[in-house]
C-alpha positions in Angstrom: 93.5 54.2 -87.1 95.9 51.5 -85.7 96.6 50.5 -82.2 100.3 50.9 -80.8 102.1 50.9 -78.1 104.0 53.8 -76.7 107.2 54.4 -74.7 109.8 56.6 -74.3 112.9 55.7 -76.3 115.1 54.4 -73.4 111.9 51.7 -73.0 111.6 50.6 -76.3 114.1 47.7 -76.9 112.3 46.1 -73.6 109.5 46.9 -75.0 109.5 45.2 -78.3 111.1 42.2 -76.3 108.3 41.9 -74.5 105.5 42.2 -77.5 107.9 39.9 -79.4 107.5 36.7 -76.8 104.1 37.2 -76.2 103.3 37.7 -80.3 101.5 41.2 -80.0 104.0 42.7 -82.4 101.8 43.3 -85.7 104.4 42.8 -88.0 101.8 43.9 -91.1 103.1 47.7 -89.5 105.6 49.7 -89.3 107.3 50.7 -86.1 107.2 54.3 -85.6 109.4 57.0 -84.0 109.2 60.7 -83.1 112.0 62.4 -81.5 111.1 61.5 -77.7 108.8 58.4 -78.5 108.5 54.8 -79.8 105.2 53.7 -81.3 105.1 49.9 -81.7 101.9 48.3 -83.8 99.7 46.1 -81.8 97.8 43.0 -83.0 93.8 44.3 -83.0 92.8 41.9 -80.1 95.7 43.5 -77.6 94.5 45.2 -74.4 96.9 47.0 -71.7 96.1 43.8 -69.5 97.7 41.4 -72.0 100.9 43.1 -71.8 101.5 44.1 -68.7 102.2 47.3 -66.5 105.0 49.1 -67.6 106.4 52.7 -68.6 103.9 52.4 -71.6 100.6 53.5 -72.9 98.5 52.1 -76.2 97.0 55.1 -78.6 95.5 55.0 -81.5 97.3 56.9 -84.6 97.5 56.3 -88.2 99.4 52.8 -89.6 101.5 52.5 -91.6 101.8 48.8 -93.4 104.7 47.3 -94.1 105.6 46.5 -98.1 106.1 42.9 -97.2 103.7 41.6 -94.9 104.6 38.4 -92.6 100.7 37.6 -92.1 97.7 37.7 -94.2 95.2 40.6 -93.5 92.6 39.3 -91.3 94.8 37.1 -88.8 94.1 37.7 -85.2 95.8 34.6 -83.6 99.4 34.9 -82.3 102.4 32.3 -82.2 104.8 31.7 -79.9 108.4 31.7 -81.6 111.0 29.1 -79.9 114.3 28.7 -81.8 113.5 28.0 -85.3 110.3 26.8 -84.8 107.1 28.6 -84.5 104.1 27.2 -82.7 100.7 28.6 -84.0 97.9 29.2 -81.1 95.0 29.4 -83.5 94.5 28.6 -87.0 91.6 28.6 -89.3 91.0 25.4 -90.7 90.3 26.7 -94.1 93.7 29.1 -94.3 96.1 27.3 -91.8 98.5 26.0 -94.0 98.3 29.4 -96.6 99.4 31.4 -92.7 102.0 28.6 -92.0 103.8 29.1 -95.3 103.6 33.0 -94.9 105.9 32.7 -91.7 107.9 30.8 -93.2 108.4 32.9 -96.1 108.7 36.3 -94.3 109.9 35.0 -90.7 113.7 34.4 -91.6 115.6 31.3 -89.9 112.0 30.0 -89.6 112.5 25.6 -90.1 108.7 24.4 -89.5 105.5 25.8 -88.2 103.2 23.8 -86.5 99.6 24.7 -84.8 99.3 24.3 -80.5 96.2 21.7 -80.8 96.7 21.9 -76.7 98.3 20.7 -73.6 97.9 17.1 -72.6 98.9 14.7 -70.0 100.8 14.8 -66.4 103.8 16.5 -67.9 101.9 19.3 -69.9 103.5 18.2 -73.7 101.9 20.5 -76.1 99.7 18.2 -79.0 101.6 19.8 -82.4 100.1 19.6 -85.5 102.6 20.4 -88.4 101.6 23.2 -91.2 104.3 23.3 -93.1 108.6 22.8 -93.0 110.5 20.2 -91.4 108.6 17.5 -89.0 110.7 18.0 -85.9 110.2 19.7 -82.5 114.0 20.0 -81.3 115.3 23.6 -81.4 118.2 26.3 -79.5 116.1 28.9 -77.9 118.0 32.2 -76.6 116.5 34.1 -73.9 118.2 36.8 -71.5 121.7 35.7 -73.0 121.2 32.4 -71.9 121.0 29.4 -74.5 118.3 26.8 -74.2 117.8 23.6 -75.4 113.9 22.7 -76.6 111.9 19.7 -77.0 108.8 20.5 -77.6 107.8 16.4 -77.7 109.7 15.9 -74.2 108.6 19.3 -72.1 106.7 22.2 -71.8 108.4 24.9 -72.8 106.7 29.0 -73.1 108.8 31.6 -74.3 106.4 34.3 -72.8 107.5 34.8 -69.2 111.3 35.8 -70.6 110.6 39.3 -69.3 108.9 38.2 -66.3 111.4 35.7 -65.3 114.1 38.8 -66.1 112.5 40.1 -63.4 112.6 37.3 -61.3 116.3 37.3 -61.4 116.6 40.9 -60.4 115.1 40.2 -57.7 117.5 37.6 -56.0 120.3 38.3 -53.3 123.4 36.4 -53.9 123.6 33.8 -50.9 120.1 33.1 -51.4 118.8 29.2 -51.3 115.9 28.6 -53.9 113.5 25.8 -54.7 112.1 26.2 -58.5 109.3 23.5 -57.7 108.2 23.0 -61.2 111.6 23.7 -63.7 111.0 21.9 -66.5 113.8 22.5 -68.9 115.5 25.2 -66.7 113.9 28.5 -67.6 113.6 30.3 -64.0 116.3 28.5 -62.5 119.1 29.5 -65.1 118.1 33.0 -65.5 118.6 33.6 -62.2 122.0 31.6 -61.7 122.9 33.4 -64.9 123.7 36.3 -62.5 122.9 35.5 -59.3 125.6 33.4 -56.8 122.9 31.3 -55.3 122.0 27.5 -55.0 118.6 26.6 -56.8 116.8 23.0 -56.5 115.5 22.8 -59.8 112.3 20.2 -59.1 110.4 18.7 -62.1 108.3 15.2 -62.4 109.1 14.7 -65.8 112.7 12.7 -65.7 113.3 14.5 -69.9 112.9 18.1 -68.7 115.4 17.6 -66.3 117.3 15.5 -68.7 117.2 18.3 -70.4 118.0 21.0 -67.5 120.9 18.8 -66.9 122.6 19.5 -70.8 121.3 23.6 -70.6 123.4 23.9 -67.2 126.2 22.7 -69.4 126.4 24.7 -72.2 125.8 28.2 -70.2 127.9 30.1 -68.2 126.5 30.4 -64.7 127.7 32.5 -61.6 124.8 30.3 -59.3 124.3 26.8 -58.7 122.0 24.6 -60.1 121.0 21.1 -58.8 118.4 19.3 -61.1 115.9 16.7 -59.3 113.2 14.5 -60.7 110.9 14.0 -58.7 106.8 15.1 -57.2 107.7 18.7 -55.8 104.9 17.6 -53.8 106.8 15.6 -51.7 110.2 16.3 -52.5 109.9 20.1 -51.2 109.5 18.8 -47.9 112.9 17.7 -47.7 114.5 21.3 -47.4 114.4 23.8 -45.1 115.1 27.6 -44.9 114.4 27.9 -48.2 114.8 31.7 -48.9 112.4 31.8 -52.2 110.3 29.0 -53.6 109.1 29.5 -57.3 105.7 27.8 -58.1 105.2 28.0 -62.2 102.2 25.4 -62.4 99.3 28.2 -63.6 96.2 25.7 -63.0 97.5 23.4 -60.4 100.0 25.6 -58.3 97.5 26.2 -55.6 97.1 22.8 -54.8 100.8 23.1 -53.3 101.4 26.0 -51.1 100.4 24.5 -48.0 102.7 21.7 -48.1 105.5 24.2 -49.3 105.1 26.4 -46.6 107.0 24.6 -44.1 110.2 24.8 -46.0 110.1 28.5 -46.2 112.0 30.8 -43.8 110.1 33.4 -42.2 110.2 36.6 -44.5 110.9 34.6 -47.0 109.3 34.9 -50.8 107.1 32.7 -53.0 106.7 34.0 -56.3 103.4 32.2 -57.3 101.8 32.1 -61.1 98.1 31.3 -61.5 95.5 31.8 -64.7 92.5 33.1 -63.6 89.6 35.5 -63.6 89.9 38.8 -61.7 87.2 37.6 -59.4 88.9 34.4 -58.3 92.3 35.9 -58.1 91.3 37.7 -55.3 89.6 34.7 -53.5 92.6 33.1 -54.3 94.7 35.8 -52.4 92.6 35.6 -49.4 92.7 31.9 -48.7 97.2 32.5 -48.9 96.5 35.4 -46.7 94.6 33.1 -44.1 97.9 30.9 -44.5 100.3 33.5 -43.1 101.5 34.9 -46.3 101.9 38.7 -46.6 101.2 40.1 -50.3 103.9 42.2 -51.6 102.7 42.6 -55.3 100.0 41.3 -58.3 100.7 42.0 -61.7 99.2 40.5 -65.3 101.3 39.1 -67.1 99.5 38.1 -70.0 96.3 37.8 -71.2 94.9 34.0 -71.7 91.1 33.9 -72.6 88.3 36.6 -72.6 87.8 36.3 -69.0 91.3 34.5 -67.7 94.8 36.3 -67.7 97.7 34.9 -66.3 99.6 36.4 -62.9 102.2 37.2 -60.8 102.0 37.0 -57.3 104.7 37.7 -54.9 104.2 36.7 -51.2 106.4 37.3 -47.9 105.5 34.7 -45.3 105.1 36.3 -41.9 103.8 33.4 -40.0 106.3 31.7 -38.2 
């Protein structure tokens, strides 16, 4: 028996999206239908927390394997795929390069292939490790029809909040002013002016993300308004006010922010917060914002990160004034 995940039809393209970005998709199987249903093959180490809530359920029913497979039996890890370039999150020291040139055989438009060693330093750059292709880390990402520029040497860059930050965007009014405190190459910001007639402050520290912001708000077609900064958010979010909706993407150090942001946001009006943690301090976490004056409006998973940590949303409405 093989885990998959189920839908109705009219979910599945999300679906798979979703699965896709966060490397769940166990491309060894087949995906399988049935006249109302869509049955997608899950990596073995996927839970329901991992992906997410949604208009889905994971059974167990009968694989079937793909002819050509795009992984060697055995391979639990997943990868993050970013342009052309795939980024490896675990690899056995003794098969690394033999899983490398698999992807690159069966993972078309696939240039190099390179193993996440971990993030280092102030600005979060990912240590690369190359397994096989060509030695370079600049790519075109495309995400919610918008087209992104990558350097994985210059900025942080995670293709597995596209659904969530598709979310995001559905979320904002036109009209409304938004701080992005932690942009980095544009991700939340451009999604949402993608759509959305708003003016964002797109804050980052590192001077190459927004370098970087600056040449992805040219070559998309926006409806909002973006205005790049480089700069501590720390300090430069206290130069606005009446802020409508602040966005805090920083998962380990976000916390360490809020209070100064507070100030600059209207009353009623939302932070959407993302933290890694365990269940336990999650909730600790949403008791000291409480204590702040913010108003919890929703907590979801969106993805799993160790055995004990996932990653979440949290959306707040301040009500102090």
């Amino acid at each position: 028996m093989k885990k998959h995940l189920k839908t109705l039809k009219k979910d599945a393209e999300s679906a798979i999206s979703k699965l896709k970005s966060r490397g769940m998709l166990d491309h060894d199987f087949r995906i399988k239908k049935d006249i109302d249903h869509v049955y997608m093959p899950l990596k073995d180490n996927c839970t329901i927390d991992d992906i997410g809530s949604g208009p889905w359920e994971i059974v167990d029913i009968e694989g079937v394997e793909n002819e050509r497979k795009i992984m060697p039996q055995k391979y639990s890890g997943s990868y993050d795929t970013i342009g052309d370039i795939i980024v490896m999150k675990y690899a056995d020291p003794e098969r690394s390069v033999e899983l490398a040139e698999n992807l690159m055989k069966y993972r078309k438009g696939t240039r190099a292939v390179f193993v996440d060693r971990g993030i280092k330093g102030e600005f979060r750059k990912r240590s690369l490790e190359l397994l096989a292709g060509e030695d370079r880390r600049v790519t075109t990402y495309r995400e919610n029809g918008l087209i992104f520029k990558v350097d994985l040497d210059k900025a942080y860059f995670s293709p597995r909040l596209a659904t969530e930050r598709l979310m995001i965007s559905k979320e904002v009014n036109d009209g409304e002013f938004i701080v992005d405190m932690f942009a980095g190459v544009g991700p939340f910001s451009l999604n949402i002016a993608r759509t959305r007639k708003c003016r964002i402050v797109a804050i980052d520290s590192n001077c190459e993300a927004i370098s970087l912001l600056e040449e992805n708000i040219k070559i998309n077609r926006l409806d909002g308004n973006v205005v790049p900064v480089c700069g501590d958010a720390g300090e430069k979010i206290t130069e606005y006010t009446d802020v409508d909706r602040i966005i805090m993407n920083l998962p380990h150090e976000a916390h360490l922010f809020v209070e100064k942001a507070l100030p600059s946001l209207k009353h009623k009006g939302t932070l959407n917060y993302y933290e890694i943690n365990t269940v336990e301090n999650i909730e600790k976490r949403m008791e000291e914002f409480r204590a702040m004056g913010l108003e919890l409006v929703y907590k979801r998973v969106v993805h799993g990160y160790s055995k004990l940590e996932s990653m979440y949303s949290l959306e707040f409405r301040k009500v102090s004034v």
